[in-house]
PyMOL commands that place a pseudoatom at each C-alpha (Angstrom):
pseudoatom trace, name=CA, resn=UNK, resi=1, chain=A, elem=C, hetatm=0, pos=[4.824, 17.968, -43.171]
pseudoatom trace, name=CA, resn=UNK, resi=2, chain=A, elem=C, hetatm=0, pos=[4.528, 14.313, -44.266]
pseudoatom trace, name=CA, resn=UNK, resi=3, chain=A, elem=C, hetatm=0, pos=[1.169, 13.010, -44.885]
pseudoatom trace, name=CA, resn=UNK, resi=4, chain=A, elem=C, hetatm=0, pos=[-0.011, 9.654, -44.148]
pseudoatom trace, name=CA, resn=UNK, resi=5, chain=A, elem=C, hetatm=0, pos=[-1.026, 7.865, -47.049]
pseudoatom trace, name=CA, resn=UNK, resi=6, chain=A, elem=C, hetatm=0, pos=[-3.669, 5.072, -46.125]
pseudoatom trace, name=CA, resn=UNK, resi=7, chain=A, elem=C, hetatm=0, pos=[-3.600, 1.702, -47.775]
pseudoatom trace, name=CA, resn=UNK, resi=8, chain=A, elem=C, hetatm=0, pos=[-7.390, 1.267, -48.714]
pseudoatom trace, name=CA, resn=UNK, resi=9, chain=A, elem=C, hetatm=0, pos=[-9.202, 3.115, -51.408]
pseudoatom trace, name=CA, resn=UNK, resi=10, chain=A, elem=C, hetatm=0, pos=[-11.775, 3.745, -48.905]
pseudoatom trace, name=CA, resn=UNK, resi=11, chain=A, elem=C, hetatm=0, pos=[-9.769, 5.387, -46.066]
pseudoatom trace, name=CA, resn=UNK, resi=12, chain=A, elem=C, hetatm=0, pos=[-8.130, 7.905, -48.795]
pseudoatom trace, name=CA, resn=UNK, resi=13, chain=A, elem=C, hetatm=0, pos=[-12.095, 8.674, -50.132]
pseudoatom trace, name=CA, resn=UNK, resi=14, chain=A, elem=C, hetatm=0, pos=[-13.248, 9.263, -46.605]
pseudoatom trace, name=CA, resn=UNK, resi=15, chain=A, elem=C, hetatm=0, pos=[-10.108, 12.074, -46.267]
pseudoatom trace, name=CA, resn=UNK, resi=16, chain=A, elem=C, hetatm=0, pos=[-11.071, 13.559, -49.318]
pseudoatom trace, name=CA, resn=UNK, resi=17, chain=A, elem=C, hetatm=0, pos=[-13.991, 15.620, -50.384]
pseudoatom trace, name=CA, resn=UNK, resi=18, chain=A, elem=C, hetatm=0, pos=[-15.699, 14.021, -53.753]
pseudoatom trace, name=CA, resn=UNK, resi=19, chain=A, elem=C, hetatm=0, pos=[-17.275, 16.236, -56.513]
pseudoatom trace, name=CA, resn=UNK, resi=20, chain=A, elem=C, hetatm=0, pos=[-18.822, 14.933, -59.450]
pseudoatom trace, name=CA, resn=UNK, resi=21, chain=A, elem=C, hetatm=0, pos=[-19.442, 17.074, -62.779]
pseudoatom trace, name=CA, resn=UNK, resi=22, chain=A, elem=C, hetatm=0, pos=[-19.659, 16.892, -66.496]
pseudoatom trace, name=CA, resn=UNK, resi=23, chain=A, elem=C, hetatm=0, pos=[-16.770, 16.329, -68.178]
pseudoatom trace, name=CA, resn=UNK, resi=24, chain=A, elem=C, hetatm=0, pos=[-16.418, 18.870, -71.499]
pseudoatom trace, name=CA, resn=UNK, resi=25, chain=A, elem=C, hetatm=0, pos=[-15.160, 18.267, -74.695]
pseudoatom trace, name=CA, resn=UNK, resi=26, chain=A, elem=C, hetatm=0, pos=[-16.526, 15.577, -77.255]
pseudoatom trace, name=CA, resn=UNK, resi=27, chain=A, elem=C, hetatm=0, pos=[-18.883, 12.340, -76.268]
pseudoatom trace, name=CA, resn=UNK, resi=28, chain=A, elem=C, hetatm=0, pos=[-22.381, 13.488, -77.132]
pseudoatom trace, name=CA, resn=UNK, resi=29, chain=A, elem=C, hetatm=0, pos=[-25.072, 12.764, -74.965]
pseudoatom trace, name=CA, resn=UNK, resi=30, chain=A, elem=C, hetatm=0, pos=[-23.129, 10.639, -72.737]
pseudoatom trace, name=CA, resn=UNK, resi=31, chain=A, elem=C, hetatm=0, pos=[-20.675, 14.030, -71.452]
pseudoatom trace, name=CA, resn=UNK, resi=32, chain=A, elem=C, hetatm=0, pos=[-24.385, 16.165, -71.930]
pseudoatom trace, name=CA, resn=UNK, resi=33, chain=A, elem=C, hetatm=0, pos=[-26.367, 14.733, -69.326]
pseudoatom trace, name=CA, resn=UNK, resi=34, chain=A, elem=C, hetatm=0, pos=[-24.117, 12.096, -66.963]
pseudoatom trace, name=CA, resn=UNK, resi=35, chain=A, elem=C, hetatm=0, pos=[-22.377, 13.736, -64.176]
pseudoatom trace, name=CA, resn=UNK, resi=36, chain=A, elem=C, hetatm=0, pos=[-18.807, 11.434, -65.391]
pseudoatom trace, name=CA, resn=UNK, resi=37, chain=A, elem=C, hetatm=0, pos=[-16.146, 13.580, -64.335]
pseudoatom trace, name=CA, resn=UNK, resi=38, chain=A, elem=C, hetatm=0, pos=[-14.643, 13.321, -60.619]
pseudoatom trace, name=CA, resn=UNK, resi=39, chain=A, elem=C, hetatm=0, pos=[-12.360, 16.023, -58.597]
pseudoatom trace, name=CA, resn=UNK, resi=40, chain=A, elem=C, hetatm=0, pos=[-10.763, 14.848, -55.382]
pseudoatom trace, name=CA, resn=UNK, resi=41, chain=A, elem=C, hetatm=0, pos=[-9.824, 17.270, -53.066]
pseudoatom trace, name=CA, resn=UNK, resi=42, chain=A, elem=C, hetatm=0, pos=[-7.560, 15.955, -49.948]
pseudoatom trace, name=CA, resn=UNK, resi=43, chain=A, elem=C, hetatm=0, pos=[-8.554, 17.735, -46.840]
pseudoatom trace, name=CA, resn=UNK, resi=44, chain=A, elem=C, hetatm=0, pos=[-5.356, 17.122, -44.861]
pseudoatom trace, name=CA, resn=UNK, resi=45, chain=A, elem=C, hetatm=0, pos=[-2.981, 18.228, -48.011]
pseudoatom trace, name=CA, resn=UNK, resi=46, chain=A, elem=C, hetatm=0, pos=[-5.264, 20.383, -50.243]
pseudoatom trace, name=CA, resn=UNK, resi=47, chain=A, elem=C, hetatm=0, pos=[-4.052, 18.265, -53.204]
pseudoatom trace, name=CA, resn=UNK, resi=48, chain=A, elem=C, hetatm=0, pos=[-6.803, 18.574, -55.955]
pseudoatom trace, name=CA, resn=UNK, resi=49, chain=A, elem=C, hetatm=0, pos=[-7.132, 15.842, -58.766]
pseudoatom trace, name=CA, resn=UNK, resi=50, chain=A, elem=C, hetatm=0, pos=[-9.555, 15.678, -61.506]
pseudoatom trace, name=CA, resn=UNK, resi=51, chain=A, elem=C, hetatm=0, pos=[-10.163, 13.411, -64.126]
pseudoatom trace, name=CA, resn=UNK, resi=52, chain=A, elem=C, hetatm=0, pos=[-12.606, 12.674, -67.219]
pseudoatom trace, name=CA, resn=UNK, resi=53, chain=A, elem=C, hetatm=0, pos=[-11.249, 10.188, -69.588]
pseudoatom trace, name=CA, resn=UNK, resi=54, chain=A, elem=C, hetatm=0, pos=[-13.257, 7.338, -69.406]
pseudoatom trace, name=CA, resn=UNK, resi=55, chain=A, elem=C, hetatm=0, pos=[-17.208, 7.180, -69.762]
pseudoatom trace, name=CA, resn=UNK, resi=56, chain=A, elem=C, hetatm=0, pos=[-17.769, 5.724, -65.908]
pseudoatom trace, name=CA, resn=UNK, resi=57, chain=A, elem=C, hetatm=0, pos=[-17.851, 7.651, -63.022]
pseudoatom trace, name=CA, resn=UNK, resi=58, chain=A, elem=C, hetatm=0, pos=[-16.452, 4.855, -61.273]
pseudoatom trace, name=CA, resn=UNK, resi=59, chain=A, elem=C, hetatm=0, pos=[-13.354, 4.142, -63.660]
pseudoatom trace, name=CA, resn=UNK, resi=60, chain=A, elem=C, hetatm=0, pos=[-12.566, 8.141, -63.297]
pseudoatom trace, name=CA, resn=UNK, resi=61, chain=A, elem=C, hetatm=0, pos=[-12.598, 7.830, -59.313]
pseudoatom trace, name=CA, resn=UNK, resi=62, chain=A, elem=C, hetatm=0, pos=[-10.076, 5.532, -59.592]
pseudoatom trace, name=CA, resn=UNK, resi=63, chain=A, elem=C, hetatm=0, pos=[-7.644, 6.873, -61.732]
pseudoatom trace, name=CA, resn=UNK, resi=64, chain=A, elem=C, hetatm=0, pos=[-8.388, 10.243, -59.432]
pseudoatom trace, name=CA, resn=UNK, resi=65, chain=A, elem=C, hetatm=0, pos=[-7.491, 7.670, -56.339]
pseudoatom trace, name=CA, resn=UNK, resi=66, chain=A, elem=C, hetatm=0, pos=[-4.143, 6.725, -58.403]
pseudoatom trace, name=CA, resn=UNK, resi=67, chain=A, elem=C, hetatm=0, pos=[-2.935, 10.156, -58.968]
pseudoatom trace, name=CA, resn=UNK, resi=68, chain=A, elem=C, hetatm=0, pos=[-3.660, 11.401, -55.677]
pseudoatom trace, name=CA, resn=UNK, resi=69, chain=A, elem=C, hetatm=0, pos=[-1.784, 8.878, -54.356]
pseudoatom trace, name=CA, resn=UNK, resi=70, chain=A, elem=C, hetatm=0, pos=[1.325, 9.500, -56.515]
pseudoatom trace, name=CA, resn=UNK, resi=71, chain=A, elem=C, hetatm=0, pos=[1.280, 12.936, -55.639]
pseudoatom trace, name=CA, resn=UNK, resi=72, chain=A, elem=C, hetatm=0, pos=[0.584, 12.080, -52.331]
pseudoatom trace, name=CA, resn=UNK, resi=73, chain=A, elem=C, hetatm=0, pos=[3.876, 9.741, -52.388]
pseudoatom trace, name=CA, resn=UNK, resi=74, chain=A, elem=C, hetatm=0, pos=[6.030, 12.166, -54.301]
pseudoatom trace, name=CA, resn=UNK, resi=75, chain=A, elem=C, hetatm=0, pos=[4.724, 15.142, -51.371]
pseudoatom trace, name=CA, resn=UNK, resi=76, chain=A, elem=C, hetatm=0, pos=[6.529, 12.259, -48.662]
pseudoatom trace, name=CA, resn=UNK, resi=77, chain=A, elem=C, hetatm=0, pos=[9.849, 12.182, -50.547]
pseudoatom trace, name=CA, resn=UNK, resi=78, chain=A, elem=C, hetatm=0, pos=[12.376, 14.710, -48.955]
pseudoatom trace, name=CA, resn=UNK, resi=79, chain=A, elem=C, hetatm=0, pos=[13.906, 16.904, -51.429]
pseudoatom trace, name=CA, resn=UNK, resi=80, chain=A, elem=C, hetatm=0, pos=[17.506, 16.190, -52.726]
pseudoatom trace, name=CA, resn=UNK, resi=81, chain=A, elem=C, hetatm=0, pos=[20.397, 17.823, -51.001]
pseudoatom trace, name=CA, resn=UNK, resi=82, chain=A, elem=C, hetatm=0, pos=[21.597, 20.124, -53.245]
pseudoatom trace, name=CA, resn=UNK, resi=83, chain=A, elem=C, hetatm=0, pos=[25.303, 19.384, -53.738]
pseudoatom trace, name=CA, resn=UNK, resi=84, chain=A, elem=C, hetatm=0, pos=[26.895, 22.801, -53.752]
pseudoatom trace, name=CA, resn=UNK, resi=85, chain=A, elem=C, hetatm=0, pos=[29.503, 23.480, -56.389]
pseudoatom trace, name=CA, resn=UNK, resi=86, chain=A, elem=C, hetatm=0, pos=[32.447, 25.768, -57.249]
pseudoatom trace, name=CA, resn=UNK, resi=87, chain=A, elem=C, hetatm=0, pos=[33.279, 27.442, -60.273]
pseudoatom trace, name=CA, resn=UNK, resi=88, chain=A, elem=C, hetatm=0, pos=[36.989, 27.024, -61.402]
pseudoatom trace, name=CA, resn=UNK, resi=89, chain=A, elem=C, hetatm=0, pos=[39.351, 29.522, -60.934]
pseudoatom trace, name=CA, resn=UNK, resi=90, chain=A, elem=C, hetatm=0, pos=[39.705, 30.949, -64.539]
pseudoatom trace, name=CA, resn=UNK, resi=91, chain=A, elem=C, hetatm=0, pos=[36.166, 31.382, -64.613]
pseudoatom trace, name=CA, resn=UNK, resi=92, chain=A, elem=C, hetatm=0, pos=[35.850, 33.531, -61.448]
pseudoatom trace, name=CA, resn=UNK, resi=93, chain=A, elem=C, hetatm=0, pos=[39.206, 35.306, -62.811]
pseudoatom trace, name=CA, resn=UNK, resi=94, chain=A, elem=C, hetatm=0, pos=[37.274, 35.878, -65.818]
pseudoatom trace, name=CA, resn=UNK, resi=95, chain=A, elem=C, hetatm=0, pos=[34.438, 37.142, -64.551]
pseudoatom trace, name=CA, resn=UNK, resi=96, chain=A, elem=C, hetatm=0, pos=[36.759, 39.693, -61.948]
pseudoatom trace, name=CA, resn=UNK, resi=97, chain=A, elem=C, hetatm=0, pos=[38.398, 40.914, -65.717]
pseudoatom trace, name=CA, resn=UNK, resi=98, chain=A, elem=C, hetatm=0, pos=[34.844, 42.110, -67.290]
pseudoatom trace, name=CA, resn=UNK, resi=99, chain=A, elem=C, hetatm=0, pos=[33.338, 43.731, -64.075]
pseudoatom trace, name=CA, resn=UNK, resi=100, chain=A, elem=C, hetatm=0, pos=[36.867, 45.287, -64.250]
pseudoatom trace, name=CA, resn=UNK, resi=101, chain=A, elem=C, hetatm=0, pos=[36.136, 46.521, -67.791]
pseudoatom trace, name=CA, resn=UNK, resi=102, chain=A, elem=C, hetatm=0, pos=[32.885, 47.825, -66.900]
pseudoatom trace, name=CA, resn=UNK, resi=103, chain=A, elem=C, hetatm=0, pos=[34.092, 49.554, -64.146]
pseudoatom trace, name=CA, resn=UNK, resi=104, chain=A, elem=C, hetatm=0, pos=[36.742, 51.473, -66.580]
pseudoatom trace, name=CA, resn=UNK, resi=105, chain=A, elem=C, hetatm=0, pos=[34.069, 51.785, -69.414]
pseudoatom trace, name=CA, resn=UNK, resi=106, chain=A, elem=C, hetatm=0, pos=[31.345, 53.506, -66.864]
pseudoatom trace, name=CA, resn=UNK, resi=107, chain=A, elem=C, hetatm=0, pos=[34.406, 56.107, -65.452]
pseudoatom trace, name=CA, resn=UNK, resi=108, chain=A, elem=C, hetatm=0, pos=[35.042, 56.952, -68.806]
pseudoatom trace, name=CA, resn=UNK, resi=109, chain=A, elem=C, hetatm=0, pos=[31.137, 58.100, -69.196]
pseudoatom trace, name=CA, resn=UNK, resi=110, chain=A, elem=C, hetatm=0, pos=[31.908, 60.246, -66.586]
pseudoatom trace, name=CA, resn=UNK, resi=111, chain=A, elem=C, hetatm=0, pos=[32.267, 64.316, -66.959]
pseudoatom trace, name=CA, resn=UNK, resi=112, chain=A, elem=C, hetatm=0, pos=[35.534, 65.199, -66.234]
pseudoatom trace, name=CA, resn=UNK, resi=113, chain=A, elem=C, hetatm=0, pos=[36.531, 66.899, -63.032]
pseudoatom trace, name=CA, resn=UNK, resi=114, chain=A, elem=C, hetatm=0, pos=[37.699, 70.743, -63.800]
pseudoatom trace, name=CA, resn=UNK, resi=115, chain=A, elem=C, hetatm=0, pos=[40.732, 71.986, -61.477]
pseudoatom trace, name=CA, resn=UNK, resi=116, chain=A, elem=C, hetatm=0, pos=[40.750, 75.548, -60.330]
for i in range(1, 116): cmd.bond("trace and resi %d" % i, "trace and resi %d" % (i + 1))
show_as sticks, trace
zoom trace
């Protein structure tokens, strides 16, 4: 599923549900009482973002807006094609030689089988 990332601030806002709370850690009285902190969640994607850095509510939507968007824009990349690769014929020799090894160490574990 790629999502359609729209060009205006305001058309990503109106797909996205807007919470506003107070931000923790140190600032005093500004972080006690103002509601600073913003968390975007995207409706269509489910993509949360929150952000509390800066004293304005306003300044912290918009660097939610950035990195929703750069999520959003990494979410429309396809993944890489994983380029398969081989491993060289001594190593897969190798590895044959110690599961062989194994093999002989485990059957010597073994009780031995009595003959009538």
């Amino acid at each position: 599923m790629v999502p359609r990332i729209p060009s205006s601030d305001e058309d990503l806002l109106s797909e996205c549900e807007v919470e506003t709370f107070r931000s923790s850690g140190p600032g005093g009285q500004n972080v006690n009482k103002r509601d600073t902190a913003v968390r975007l969640r995207h409706l269509p994607t489910g993509i949360v973002v929150t952000c509390q850095r800066e004293r304005s509510q306003y300044r912290n939507k918009q660097i939610a807006l950035e990195e929703l968007r750069s999520k959003l824009e990494a979410l429309s990349q396809p993944p890489k094609p994983r380029i398969p690769t081989v491993a060289p014929r001594s190593v897969r020799k190798k590895i044959l030689d110690l599961k062989r090894r194994r093999t002989e160490k485990k059957n010597l574990r073994k009780r031995p089988k009595i003959e009538d």
